[in-house]
N, C-alpha and C positions, 0 to 999 in steps of 0.2 A: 759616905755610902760605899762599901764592902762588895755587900752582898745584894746580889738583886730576886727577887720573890716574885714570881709569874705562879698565879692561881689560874692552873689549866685544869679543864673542864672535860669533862672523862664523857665518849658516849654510848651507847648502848653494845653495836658495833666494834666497839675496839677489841673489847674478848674474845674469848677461843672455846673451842667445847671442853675444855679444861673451867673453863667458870672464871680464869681469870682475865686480866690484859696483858694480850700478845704482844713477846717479847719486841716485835716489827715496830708496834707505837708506842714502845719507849722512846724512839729513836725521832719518831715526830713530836714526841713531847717534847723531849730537848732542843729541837727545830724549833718550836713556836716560842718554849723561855727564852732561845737564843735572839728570834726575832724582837721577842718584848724589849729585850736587853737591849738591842741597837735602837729601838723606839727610843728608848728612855734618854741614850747619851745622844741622841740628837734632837731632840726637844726643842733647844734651843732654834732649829732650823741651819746650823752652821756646817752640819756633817750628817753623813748617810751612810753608815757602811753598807747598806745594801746597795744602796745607789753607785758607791764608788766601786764594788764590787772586793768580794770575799767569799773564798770555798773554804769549805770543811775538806781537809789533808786526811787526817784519821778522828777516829772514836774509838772510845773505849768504855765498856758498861758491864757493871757488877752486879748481879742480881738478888739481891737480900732477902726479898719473901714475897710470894702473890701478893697481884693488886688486884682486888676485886672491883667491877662498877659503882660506881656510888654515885649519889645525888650532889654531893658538895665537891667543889672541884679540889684537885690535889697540889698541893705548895709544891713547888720546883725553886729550890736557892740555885744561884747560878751565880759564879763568881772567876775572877780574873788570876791565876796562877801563876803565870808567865807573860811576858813585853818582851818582844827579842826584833833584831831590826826587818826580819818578813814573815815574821807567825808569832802567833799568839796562842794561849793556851785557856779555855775554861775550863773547871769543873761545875759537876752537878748535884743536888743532890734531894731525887724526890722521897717524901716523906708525907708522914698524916699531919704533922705538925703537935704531934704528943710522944713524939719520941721513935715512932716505929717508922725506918727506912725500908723502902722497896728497891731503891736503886740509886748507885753512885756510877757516874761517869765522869771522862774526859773528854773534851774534843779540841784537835788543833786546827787554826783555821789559818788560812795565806792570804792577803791581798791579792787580788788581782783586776787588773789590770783588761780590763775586754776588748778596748779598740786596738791595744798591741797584742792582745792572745797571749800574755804572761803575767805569772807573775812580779808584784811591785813590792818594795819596802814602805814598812809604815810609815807615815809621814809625823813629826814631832807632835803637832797637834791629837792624833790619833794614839802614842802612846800615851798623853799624857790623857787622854780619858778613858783609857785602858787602865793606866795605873792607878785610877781612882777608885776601879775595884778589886783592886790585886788584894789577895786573904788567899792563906794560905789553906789546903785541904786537910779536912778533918778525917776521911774515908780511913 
């Protein structure tokens, strides 16, 4: 497993008087595949990166063509780029799923750490299910 696929659900709301979806819930779209994503690599119950706690450092978003509202939610690939010993890196990449991208991103994210108020390093266990979707970006 690579790449992880969160079919996010677009709502009425999210657009602008442009007709499209504001540039703003890109940014929570990526939030929700990223949440999917840590759903997934802890399934097992053995890990939580939300629980053990992890911030978003930066993002970075490219914006390829309007997204109009639709009825059918929008594929968001979401995948592993970097493992380094206190951040991590995904990429993004929403599309219709026939070829036409609306948007590529980055984001880095850090461990941390809450009852110290810092920053922590990944633990072995956490890169190695990190590493299990490391693929490199196509953007």
């Amino acid at each position: 497993m690579a790449r992880h696929r969160f079919l996010c659900p677009l709502r009425w709301g999210d657009m602008d008087t442009y007709g499209h979806v504001n540039n703003v819930m890109f940014v929570r779209y990526l939030e929700e595949a990223r949440v999917d994503l840590f759903d997934r690599l802890g399934r097992d119950g053995t890990w939580d990166m939300l629980d053990t706690g992890c911030l978003v450092r930066s993002h970075a978003i490219t914006y390829r063509r309007p997204l109009a509202h639709r009825t059918a939610p929008v594929p968001i690939d979401v995948w592993v780029t970097r493992v380094g010993a206190a951040a991590f890196d995904l990429a993004y990449e929403i599309h219709d799923g026939d070829g036409a991208v609306y948007a590529t991103a980055e984001t880095t994210l850090v461990p941390y750490d809450f009852a110290a108020e810092r920053p922590r390093r990944l633990t072995d266990d956490e890169k190695r299910r990190l590493a299990a979707l490391r693929d490199e970006a196509k953007s």
